[in-house]
VEXZA-214406 format. One record per residue (C-alpha): x, y, z. Coordinates in Angstrom, 1 decimal, decimal comma. Last residue first. Layout:
residues N
@x = X y = Y z = Z;
...
END
This chain:
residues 385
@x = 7,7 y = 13,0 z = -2,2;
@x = 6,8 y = 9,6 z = -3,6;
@x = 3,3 y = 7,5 z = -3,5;
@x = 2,9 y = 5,1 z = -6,5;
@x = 0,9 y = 2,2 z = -7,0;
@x = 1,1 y = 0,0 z = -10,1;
@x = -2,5 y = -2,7 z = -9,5;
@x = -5,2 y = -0,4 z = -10,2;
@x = -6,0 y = -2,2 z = -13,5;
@x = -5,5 y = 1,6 z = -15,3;
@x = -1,7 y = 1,6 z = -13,8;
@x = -1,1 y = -1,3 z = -14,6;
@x = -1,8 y = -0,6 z = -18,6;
@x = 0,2 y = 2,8 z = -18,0;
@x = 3,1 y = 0,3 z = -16,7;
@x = 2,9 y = -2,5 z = -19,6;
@x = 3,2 y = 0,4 z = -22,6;
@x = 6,1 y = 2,2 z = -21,3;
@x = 7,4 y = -1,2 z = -20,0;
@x = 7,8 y = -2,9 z = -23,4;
@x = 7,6 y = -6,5 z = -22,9;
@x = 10,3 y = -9,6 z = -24,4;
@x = 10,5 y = -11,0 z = -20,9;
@x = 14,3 y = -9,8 z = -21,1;
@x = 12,4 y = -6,1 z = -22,4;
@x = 10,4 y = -6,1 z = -19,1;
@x = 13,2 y = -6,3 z = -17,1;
@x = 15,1 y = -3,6 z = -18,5;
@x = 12,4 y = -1,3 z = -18,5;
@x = 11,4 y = -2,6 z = -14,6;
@x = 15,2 y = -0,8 z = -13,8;
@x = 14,8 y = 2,5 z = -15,8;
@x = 11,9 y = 2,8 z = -14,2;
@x = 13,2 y = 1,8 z = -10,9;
@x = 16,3 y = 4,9 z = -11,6;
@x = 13,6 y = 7,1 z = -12,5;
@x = 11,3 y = 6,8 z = -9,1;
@x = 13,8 y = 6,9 z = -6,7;
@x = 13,8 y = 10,7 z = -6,4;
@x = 10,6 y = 11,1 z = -5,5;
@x = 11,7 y = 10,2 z = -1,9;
@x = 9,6 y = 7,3 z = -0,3;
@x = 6,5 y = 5,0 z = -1,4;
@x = 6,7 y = 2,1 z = -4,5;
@x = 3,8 y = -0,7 z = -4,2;
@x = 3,3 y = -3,3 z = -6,5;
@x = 0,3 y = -5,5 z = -6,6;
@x = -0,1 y = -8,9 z = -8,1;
@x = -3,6 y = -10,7 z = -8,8;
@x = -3,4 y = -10,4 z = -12,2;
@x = 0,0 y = -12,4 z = -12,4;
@x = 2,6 y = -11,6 z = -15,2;
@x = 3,5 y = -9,4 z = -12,2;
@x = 5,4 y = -12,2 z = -10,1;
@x = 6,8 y = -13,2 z = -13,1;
@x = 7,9 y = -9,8 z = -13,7;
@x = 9,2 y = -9,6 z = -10,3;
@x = 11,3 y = -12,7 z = -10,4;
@x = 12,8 y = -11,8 z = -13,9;
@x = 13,7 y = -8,1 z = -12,4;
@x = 15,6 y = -9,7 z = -9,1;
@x = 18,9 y = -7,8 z = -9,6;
@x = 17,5 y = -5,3 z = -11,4;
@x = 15,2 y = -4,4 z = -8,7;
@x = 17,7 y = -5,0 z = -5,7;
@x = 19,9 y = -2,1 z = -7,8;
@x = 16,8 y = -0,1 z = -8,2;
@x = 16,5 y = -0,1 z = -4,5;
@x = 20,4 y = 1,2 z = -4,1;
@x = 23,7 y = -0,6 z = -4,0;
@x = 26,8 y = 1,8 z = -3,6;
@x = 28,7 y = 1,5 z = -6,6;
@x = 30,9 y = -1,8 z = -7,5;
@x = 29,4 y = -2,5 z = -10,6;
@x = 27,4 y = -5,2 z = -9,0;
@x = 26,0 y = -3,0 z = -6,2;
@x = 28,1 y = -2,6 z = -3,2;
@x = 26,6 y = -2,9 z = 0,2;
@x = 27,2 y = -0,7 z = 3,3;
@x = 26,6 y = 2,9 z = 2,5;
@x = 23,6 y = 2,1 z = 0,2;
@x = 21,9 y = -0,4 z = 2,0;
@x = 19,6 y = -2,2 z = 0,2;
@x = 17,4 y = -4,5 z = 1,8;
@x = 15,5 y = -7,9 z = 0,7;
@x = 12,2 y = -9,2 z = 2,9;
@x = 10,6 y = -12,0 z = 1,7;
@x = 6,9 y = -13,0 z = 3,4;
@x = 4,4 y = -15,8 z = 2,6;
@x = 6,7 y = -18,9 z = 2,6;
@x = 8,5 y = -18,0 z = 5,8;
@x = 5,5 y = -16,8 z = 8,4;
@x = 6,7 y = -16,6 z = 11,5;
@x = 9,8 y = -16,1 z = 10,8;
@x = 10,1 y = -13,3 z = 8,7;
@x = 7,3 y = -11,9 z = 10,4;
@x = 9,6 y = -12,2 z = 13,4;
@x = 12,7 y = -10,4 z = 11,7;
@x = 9,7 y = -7,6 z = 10,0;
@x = 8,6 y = -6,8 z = 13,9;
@x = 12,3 y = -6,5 z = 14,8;
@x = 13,3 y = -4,3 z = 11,8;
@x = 10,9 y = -2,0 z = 12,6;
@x = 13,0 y = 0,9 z = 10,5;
@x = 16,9 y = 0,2 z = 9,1;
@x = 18,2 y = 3,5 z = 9,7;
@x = 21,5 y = 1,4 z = 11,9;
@x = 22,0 y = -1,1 z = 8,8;
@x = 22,8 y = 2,6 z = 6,9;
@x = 22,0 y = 4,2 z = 3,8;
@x = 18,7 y = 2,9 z = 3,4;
@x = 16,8 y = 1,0 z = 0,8;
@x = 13,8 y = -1,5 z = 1,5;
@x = 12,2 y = -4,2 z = -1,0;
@x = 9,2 y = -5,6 z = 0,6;
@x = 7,9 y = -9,1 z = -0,5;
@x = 4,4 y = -10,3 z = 0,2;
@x = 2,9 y = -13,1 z = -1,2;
@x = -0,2 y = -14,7 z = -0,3;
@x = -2,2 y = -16,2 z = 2,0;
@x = -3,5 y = -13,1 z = 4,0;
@x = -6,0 y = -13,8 z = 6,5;
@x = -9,2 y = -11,1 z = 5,9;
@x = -12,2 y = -12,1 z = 7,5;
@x = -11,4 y = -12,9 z = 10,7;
@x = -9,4 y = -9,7 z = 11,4;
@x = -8,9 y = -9,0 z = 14,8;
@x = -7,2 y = -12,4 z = 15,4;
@x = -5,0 y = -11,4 z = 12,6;
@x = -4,2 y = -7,8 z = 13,6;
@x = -3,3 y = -9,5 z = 16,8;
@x = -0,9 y = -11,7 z = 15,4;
@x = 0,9 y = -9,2 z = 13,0;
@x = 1,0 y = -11,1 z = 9,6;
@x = -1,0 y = -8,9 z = 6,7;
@x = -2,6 y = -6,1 z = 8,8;
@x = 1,6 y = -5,3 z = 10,3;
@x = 2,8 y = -6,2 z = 7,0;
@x = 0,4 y = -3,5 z = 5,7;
@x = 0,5 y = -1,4 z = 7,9;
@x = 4,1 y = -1,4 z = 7,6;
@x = 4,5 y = -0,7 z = 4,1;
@x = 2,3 y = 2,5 z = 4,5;
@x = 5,1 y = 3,9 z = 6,5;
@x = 8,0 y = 1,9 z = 5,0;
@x = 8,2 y = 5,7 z = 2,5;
@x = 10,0 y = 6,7 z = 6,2;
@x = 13,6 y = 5,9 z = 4,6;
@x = 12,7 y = 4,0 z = 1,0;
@x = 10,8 y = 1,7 z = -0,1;
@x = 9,7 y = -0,7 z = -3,0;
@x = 6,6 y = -3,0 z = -1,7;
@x = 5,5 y = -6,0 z = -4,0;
@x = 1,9 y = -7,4 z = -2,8;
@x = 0,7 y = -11,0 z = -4,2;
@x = -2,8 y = -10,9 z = -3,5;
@x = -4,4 y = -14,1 z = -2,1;
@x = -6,4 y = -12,4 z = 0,6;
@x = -8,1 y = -10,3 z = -2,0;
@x = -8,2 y = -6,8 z = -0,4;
@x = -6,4 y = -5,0 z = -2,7;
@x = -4,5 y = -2,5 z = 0,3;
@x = -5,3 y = 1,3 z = -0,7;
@x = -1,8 y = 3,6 z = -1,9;
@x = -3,9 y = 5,5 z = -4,1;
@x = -7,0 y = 6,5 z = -2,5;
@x = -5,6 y = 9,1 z = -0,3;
@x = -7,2 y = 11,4 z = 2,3;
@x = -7,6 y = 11,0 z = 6,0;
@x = -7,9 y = 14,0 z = 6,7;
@x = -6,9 y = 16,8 z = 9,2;
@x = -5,4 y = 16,8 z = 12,4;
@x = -4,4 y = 19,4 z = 15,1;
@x = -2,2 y = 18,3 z = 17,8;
@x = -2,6 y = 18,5 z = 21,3;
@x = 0,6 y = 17,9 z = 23,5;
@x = 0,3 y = 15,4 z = 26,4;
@x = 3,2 y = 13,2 z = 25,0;
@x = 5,7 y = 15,5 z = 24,1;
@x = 6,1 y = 16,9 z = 20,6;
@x = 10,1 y = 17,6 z = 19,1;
@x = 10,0 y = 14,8 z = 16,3;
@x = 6,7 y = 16,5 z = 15,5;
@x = 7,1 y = 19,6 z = 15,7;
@x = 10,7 y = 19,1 z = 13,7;
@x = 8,5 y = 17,4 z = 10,7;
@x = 6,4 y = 20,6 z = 10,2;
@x = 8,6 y = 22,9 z = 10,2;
@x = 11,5 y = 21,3 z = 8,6;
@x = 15,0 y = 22,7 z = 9,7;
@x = 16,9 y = 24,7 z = 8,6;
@x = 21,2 y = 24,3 z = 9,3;
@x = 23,6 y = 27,3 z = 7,8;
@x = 25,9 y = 28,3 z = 5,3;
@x = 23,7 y = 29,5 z = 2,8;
@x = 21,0 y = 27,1 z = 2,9;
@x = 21,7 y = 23,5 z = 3,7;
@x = 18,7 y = 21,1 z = 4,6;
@x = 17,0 y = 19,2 z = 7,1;
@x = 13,4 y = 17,3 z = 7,5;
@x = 13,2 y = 15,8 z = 10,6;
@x = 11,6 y = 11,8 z = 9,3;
@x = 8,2 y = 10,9 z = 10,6;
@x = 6,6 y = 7,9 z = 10,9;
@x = 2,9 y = 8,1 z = 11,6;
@x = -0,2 y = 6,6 z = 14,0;
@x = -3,1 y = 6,8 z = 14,5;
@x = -5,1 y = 6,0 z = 17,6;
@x = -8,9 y = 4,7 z = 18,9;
@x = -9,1 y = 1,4 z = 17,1;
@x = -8,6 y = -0,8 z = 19,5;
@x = -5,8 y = -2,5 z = 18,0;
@x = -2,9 y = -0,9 z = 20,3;
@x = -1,0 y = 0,0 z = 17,2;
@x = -4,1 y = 1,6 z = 16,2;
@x = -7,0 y = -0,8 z = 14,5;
@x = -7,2 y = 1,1 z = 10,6;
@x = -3,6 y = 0,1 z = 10,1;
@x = -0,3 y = 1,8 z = 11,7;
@x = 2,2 y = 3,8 z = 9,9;
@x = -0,1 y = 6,4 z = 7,9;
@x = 1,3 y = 8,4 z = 5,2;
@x = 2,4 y = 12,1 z = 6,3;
@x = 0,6 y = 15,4 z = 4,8;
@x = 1,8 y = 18,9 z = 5,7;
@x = -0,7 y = 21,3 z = 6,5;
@x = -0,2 y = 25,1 z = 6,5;
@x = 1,3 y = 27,7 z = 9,4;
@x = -0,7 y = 30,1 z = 10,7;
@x = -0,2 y = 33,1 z = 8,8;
@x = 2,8 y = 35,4 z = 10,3;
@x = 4,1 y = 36,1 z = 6,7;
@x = 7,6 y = 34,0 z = 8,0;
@x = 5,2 y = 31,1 z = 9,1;
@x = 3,1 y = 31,0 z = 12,2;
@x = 3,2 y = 28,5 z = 15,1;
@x = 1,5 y = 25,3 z = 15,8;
@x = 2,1 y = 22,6 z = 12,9;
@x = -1,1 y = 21,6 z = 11,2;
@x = -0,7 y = 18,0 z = 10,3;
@x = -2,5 y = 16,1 z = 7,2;
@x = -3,6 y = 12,0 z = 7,6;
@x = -2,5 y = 9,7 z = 5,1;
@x = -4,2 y = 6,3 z = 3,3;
@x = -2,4 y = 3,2 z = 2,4;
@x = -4,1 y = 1,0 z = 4,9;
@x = -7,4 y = 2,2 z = 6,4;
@x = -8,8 y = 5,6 z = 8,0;
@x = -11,1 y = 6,9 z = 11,3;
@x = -11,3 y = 10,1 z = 13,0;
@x = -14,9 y = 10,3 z = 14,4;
@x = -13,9 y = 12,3 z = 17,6;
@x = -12,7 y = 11,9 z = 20,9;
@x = -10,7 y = 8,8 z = 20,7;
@x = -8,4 y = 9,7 z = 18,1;
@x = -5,7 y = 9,5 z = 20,3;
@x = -2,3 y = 10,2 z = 18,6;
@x = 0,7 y = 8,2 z = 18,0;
@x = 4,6 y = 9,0 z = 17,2;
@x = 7,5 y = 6,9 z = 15,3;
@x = 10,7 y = 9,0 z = 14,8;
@x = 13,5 y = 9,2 z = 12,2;
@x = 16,4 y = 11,3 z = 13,1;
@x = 19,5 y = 11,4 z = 10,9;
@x = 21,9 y = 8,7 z = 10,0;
@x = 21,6 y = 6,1 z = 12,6;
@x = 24,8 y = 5,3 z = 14,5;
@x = 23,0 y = 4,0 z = 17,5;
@x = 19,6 y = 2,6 z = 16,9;
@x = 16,8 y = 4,6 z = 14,7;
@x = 13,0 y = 4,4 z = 15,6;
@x = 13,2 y = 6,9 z = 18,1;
@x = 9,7 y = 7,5 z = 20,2;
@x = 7,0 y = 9,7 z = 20,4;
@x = 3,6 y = 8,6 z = 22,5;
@x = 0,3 y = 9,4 z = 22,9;
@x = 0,2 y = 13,3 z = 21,0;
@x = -3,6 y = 14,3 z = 22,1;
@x = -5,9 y = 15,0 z = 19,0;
@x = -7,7 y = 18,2 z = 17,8;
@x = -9,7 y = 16,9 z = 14,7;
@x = -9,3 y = 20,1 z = 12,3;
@x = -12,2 y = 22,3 z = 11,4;
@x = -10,8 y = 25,0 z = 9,3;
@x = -8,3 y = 22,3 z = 7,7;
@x = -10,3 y = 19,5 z = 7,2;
@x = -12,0 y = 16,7 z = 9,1;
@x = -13,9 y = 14,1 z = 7,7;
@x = -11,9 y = 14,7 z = 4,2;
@x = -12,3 y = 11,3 z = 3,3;
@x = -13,3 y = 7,2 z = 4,3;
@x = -13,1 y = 4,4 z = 1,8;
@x = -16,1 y = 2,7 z = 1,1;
@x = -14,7 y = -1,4 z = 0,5;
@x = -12,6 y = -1,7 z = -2,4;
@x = -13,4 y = -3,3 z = -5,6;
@x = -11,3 y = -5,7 z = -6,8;
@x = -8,6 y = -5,1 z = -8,7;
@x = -9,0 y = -4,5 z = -12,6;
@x = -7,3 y = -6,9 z = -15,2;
@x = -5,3 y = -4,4 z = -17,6;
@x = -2,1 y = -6,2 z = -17,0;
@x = -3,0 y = -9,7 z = -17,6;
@x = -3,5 y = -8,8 z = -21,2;
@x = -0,4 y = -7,3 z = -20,9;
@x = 1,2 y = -10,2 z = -19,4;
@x = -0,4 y = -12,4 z = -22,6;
@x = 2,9 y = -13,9 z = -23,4;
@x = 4,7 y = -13,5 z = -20,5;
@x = 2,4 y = -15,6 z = -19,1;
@x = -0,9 y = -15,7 z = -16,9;
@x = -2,6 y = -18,6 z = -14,9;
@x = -5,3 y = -20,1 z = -17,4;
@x = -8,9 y = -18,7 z = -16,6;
@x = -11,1 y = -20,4 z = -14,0;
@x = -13,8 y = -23,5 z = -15,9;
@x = -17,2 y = -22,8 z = -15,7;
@x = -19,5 y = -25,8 z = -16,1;
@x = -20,8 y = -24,8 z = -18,4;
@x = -18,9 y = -22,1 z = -20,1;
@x = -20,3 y = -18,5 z = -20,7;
@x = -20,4 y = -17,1 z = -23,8;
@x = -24,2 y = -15,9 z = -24,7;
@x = -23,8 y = -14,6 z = -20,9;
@x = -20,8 y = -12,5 z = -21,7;
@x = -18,4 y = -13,8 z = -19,2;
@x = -16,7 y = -12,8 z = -15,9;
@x = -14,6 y = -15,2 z = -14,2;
@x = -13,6 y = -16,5 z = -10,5;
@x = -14,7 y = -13,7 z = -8,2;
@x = -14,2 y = -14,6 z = -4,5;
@x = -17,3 y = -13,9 z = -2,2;
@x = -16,8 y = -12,4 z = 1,9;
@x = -20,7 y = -11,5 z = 1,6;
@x = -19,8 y = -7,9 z = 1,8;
@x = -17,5 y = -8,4 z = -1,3;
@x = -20,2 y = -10,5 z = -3,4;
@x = -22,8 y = -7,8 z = -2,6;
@x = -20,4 y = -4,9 z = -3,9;
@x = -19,5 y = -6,7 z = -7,0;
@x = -23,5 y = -7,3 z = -7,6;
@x = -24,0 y = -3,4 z = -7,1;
@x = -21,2 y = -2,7 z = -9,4;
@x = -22,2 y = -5,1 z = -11,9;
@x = -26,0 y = -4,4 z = -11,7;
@x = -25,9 y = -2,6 z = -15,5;
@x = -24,0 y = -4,7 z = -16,8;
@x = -26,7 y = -7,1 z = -16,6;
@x = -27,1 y = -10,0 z = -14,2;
@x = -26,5 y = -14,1 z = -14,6;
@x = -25,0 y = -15,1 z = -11,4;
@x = -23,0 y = -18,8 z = -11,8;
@x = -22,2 y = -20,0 z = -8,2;
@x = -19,5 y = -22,2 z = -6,7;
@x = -18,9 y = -23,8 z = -3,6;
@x = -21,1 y = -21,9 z = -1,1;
@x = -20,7 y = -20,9 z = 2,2;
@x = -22,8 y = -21,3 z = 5,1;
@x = -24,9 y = -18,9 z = 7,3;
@x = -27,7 y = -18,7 z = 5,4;
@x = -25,8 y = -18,0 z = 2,1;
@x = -22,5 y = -16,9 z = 2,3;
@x = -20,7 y = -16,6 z = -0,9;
@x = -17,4 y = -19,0 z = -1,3;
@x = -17,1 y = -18,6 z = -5,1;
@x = -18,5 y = -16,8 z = -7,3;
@x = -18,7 y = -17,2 z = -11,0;
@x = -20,1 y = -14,1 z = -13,0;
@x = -22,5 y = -14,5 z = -16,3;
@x = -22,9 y = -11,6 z = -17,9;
@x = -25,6 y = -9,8 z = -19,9;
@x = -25,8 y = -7,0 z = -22,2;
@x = -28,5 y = -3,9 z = -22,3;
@x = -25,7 y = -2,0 z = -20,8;
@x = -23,4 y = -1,7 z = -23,9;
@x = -19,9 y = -3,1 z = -23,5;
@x = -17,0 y = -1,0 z = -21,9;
@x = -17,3 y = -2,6 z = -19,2;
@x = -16,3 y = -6,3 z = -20,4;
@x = -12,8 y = -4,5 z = -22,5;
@x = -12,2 y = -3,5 z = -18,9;
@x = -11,8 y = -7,2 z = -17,6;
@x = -13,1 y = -8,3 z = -14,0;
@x = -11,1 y = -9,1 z = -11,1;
@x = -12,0 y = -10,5 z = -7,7;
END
């Protein structure tokens, strides 16, 4: 579903005519359908057409609209910022803040496993929580705060650190009773000697058993479009596959799938990962059988820094896969109905921005204008640390 912002910004004593197609209606489906409403129903008629499982095809002035309605021409470098500032559909109500931090959800630590194989740099762990006790409940994209036990150095308790969600709004178990996250221990240098993150070394160190205090969910800006025919770029790196993974997992796991009539992606996805090491490579297995399972919707390209050289002979990094495929992802993105995704250390932002740039000015665009335009059409998300 997308509708223009130039429409919106129209007075509300205008009319438009939206094409729909695929709306229930007594318990079949339609073909098409024109819906003549003014502006100031939109919202309310966008909502109906999502619940009904709808498909915007065009939005018109009514004094303009076609008969019979013809869809738009596919998008070209030409008009790419045109295409650009094309909003998303509108999501379904997105839960908040249902527990905060003087009223946490206590939850009870599941599991707490090693994602890395031998010769991993680093520790990288995958842990779940049962939510089953309270009214906990998230989607794709969103994050869930953690209050460490302990005190700090003033002897306060200690604060909330936020971590993306790793598993989509079913649990990894898909009966929608658990969260779950993937956690990296934080580490660093300081004079000489070894700290370790609070937060993330609780959680690499919790047993199962162990009650955990949880607050959230929060986050609005990493949300799943949910068009089934959205083409979804994901640029990642270490635990940033977090929200990539529900994703994938809500895109082509089997049982996500079966539990989700309604939504049976059919279009692109392709996930750009950077590590240093084939070893810190994370759910490789599951990503190897969606690989397989489902060949023409999913792509998977790595870049392992400590492994691969880039083409100037440096270590090859994610803005190195970005370059190297630039005219495919702008063609990709000439589309309306493509998303991209970027989550992991704020540190990789520049060097794709200096990457998409260079792309952008082979198609003949200017990224500082195209991305802020993106931006606006929900469709350039961004999540670093």
């Amino acid at each position: 579903m997308r509708i223009s912002t130039a429409a919106l910004r129209q007075s509300d004593a205008r009319m438009f005519t939206l094409v729909v197609a695929g709306l229930k209606a007594a318990g079949t489906r339609t073909a098409e359908r024109c819906l003549t409403i003014p502006l100031s129903q939109m919202q309310a008629t966008l909502r109906m057409i999502n619940q009904q499982g709808g498909r915007l095809l065009s939005v018109t002035p009514a004094d303009q609209a076609p008969s019979p309605p013809t869809p738009a021409p596919a998008p070209t470098a030409a008009n790419a910022a045109t295409a650009a500032v094309t909003t998303s559909a509108k999501h379904e109500t997105v839960p908040v803040n249902l527990y905060r931090p003087k009223d946490p959800y206590v939850g009870t630590v599941l599991g707490n496993y090693s994602l890395l194989a031998d010769g991993a740099i680093g520790r990288v762990n995958h842990i779940t929580f049962d939510l089953s006790e309270g009214n906990l409940h998230y989607v794709e994209g969103q994050s869930i705060g953690i209050i460490p036990d302990g005190v700090d150095s003033n002897g306060k308790p200690n604060k909330l650190r936020l971590y993306s969600i790793a598993s989509t709004r079913h649990g990894d178990n898909l009966e929608d009773k658990t969260v779950s996250l993937c956690v990296r221990q934080l580490q660093y240098e300081k004079d000489g000697e070894t700290i370790n993150g609070v937060c993330s070394t609780f959680l690499c160190d919790i047993e199962p058993g162990a009650k955990v205090k949880i607050t959230g969910p929060v986050g609005k800006e990493m949300l799943l479009p949910p068009d089934e025919e959205a083409n979804v770029i994901m640029l990642a790196t270490g635990t940033g596959i977090a929200p990539m993974r529900a994703y994938l997992r809500r895109m082509f796991d089997p049982g996500e799938r079966a539990k989700n009539p309604g939504y049976q992606f059919r279009g692109k996805a392709w996930l750009i990962m950077g590590v240093p090491t084939t070893p810190n490579l994370l759910y490789e297995e599951d990503f190897q059988n969606y690989l397989t399972e489902f060949p023409d919707n999913f792509r998977y390209t790595k870049a392992i820094s400590r492994e691969q050289k880039n083409p100037s002979g440096g270590r090859m990094y994610i803005q190195d896969r970005v370059a190297e495929h630039g005219d495919e992802i702008f063609t990709m993105i000439e589309d309306p109905k493509t998303h991209v995704y970027m989550c992991g250390l704020r540190g990789m932002e520049p060097g794709i921005d200096e990457a998409m740039s260079k792309a952008a000015e082979a198609k003949g665009l200017n990224w500082a204008e195209l991305r802020p335009q993106l931006k606006k059409a929900e469709r350039w998300h961004v999540e670093t640390y």
